[in-house]
C-alpha positions in Angstrom: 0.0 0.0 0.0 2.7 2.4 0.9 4.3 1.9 -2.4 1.4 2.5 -4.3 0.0 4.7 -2.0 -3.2 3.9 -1.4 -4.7 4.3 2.0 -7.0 2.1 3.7 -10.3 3.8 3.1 -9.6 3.5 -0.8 -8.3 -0.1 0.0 -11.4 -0.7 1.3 -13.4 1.2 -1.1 -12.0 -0.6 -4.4 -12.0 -4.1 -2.7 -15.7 -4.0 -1.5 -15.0 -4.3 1.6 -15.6 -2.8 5.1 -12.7 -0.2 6.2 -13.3 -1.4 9.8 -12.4 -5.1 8.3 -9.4 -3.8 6.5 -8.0 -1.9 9.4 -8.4 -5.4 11.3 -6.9 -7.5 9.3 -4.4 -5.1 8.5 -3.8 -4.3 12.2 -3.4 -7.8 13.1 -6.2 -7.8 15.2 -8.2 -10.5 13.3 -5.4 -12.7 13.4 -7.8 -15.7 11.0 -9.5 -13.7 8.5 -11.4 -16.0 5.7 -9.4 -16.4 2.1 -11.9 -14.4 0.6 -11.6 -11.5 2.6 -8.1 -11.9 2.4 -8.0 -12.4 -0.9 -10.1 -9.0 -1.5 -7.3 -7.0 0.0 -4.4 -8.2 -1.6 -5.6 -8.1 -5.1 -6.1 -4.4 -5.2 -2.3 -3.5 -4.7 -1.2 -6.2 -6.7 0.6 -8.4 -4.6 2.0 -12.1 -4.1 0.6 -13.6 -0.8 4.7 -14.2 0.3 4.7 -10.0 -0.3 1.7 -9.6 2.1 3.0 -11.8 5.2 6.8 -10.8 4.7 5.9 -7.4 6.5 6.8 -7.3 9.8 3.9 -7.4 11.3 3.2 -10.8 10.8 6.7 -11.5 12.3 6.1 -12.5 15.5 2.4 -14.1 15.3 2.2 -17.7 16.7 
């Protein structure tokens, strides 16, 4: 997102989806989203699921 800048409300806007359930799945806070929501988000910026969970976020989830 950063290098495409988008920002989560457009993320949210273009993939049909809730900005509340962007914001949690992007925040870690749902930590078992379903594929389909997950596969909503990372469509719009274009990138390869290894792309998505190499952030560091996702780093030190069990």
């Amino acid at each position: 997102m950063q290098k495409q800048i988008i920002t989560v409300s457009e993320l949210a806007r273009r993939s049909g989806l809730t900005q509340s359930t962007v914001d949690s799945v992007l925040h870690t806070q749902n930590t078992n989203p379903h594929i389909y929501t997950f596969h909503k988000i990372i469509k719009i910026p274009n990138i390869s699921v290894l792309e998505f969970f190499n952030h560091p976020k996702f780093k030190d989830l069990e």
